[in-house]
C-alpha positions in Angstrom: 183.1 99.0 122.5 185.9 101.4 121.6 186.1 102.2 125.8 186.1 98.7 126.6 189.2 98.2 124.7 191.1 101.4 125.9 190.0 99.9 128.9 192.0 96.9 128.1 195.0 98.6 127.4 194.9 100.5 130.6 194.5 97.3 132.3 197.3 96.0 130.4 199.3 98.9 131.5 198.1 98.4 135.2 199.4 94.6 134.6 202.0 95.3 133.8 203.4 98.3 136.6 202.4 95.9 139.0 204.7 92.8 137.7 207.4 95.1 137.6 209.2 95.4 140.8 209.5 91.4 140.7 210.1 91.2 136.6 213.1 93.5 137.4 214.6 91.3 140.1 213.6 88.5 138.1 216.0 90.0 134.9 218.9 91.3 137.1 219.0 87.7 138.3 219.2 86.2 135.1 220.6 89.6 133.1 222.8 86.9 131.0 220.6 84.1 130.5 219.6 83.8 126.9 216.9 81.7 127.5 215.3 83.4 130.6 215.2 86.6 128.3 213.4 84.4 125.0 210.8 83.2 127.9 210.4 86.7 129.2 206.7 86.2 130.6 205.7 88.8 133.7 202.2 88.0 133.1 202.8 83.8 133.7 200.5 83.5 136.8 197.3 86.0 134.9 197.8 84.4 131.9 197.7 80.5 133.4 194.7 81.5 134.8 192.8 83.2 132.0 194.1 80.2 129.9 192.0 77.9 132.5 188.7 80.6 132.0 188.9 80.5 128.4 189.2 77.0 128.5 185.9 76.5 130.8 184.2 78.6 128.7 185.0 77.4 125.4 184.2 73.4 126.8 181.0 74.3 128.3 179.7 77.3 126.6 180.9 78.2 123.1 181.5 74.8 122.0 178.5 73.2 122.9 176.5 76.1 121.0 179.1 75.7 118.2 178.4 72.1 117.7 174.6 72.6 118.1 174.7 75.1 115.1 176.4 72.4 113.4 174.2 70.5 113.7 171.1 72.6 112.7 173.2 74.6 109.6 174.7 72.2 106.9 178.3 73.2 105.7 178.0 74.6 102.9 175.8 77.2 104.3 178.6 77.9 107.3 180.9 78.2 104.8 179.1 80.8 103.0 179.0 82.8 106.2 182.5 82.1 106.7 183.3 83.5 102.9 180.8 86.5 103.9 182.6 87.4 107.5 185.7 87.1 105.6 184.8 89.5 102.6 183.8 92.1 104.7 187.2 91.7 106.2 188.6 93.4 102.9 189.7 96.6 104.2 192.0 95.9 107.3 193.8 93.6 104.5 194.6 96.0 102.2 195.5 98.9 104.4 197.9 96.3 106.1 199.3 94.7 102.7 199.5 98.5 101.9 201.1 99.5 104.8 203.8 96.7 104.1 204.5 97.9 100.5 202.8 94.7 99.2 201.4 96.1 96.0 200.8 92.8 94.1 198.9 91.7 97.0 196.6 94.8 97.8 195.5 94.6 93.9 194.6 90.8 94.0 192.9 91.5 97.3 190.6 94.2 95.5 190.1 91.9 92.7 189.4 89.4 95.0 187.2 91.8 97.0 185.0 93.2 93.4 184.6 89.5 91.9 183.6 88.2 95.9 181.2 90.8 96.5 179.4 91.0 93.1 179.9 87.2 91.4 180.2 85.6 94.5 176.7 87.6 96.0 178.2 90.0 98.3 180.4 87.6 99.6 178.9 84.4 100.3 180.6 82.3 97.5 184.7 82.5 97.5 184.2 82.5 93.1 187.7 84.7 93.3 189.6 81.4 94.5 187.4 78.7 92.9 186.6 80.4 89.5 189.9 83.0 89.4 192.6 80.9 91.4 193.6 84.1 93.3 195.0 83.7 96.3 194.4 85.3 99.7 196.7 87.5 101.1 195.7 87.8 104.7 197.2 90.4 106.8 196.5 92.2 110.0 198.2 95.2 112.0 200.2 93.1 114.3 202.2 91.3 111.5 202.8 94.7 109.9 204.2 96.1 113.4 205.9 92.9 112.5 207.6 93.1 109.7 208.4 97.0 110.4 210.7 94.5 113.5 208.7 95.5 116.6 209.0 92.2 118.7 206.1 90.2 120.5 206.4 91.5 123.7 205.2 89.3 126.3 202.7 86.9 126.2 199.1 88.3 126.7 195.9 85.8 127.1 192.4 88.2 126.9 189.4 86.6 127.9 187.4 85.3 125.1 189.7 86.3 122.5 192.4 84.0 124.1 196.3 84.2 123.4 197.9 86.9 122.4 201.1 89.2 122.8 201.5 92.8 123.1 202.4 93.7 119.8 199.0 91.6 118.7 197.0 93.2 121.2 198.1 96.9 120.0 197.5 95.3 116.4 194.4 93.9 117.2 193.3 98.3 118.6 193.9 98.8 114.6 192.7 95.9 112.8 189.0 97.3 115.0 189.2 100.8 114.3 189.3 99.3 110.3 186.6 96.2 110.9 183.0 97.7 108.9 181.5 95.1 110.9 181.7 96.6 114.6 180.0 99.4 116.0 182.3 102.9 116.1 179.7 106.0 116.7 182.3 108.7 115.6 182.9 106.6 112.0 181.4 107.2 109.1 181.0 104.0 108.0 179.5 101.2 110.1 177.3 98.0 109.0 175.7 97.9 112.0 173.7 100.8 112.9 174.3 100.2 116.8 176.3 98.5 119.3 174.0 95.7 119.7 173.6 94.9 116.0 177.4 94.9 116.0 177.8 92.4 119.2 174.9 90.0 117.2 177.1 90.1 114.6 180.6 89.3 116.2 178.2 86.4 118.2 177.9 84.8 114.9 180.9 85.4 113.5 182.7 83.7 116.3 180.1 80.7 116.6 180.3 79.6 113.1 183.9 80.1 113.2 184.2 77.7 116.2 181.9 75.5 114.4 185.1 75.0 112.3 188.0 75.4 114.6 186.5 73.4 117.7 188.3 69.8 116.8 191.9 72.0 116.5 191.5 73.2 119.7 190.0 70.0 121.4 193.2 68.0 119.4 196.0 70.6 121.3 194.2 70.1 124.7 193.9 66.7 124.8 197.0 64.6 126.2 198.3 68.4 127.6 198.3 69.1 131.6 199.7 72.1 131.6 197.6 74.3 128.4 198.9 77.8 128.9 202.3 76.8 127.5 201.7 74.7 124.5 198.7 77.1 123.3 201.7 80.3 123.9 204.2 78.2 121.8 201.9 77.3 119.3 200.7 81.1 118.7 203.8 82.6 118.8 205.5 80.0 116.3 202.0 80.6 113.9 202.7 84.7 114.5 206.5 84.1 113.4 205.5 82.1 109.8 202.8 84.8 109.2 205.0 87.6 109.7 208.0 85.7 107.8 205.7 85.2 104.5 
């Protein structure tokens, strides 16, 4: 898994050499147009296209499985796997709220972490926010490179994983090297004892989280032609209050 996503970034790097002869003429063109430099987007025509993948597979693949799990697994059971995927998530949240000097935060996430894992049944009951009233303090690598004032970059969609930027997708590198639940041969700690254990376990993760999440997605597409730029807007405008809180 860790070559398929230096493979990604190569690929990114590929991308983006071969946008930039045109991305050049493109900014001398406009060199003093405000807006043309906000919108700066090499990877438009890639990205339109990806958006239209994703979207085909979402609508006839993930979602369908999504809402047949539904179905089949009553709520409060998907949201005990939810609480579980999301305790396990502990440590790339307190290196980032570490890594952003956001001491308060890091020691209610341990608390958080101790009372979900060993009250809550190693994670499967949320007893820190219900019981404790502690609040969650989610952060992830790209909004540190965030508030450390490294910009988006331009807008990145990945297939599967959807929209992105490139300061998210070099986040997103760290936040996996962190993540106990993936596979990572030369770590010394891994859940999973192989890569297929670990792709089982990201299968779940992302189906009972879509189990959740579908009726926000199918809510932005509908009434919306053109996808690709609402979904960008919307992501980059949810990035900016993340990284601003």
């Amino acid at each position: 898994m860790l070559k398929i996503l230096l493979s990604i970034l190569l690929f990114t790097s590929l991308l983006i050499s071969a946008s930039t002869e045109d991305s050049i003429a493109d900014s001398f063109e406009d060199e003093f147009s405000v807006q043309k430099k906000e919108d700066f987007d090499p990877l438009r025509g890639y990205n339109e296209v990806m958006t239209d993948i994703n979207d085909k597979f979402y609508t006839y693949i993930l979602f369908p499985v999504a809402k047949g799990y539904k179905k089949v697994v009553p709520t409060p059971a998907r949201k005990s796997v939810s609480n579980f995927f999301h305790n396990l998530m502990f440590p790339v949240r307190l290196v980032n709220n570490l890594l952003q000097f956001k001491i308060r935060n890091s020691f209610e996430e341990t608390q958080r972490f101790l009372l979900n894992s060993t009250i809550g049944i190693g994670g499967l009951f949320d007893v820190a926010t219900t019981k404790f009233h502690l609040k969650e303090h989610d952060e992830d690598f790209g909004q540190t490179l965030g508030y450390y004032g490294i910009g988006s970059g331009f807008p990145i969609v990945w297939p599967i994983l959807g929209q992105s930027n490139l300061r998210d997708s070099i986040g997103f590198v760290g936040d996996y090297l962190i993540d106990p639940k993936v596979y990572i041969s030369q770590r010394s700690y891994n859940i999973p004892d192989d890569q297929t254990q670990s792709d089982i376990i990201g299968g779940v993760n992302i189906i009972n989280k879509s189990s959740f999440d579908y009726k926000k997605y199918e809510a932005i597409k509908k009434g919306n032609v053109l996808l690709y730029p609402v979904i960008k807007d919307l992501y980059e405008e949810h990035r900016k209050k993340l990284i601003s809180e």
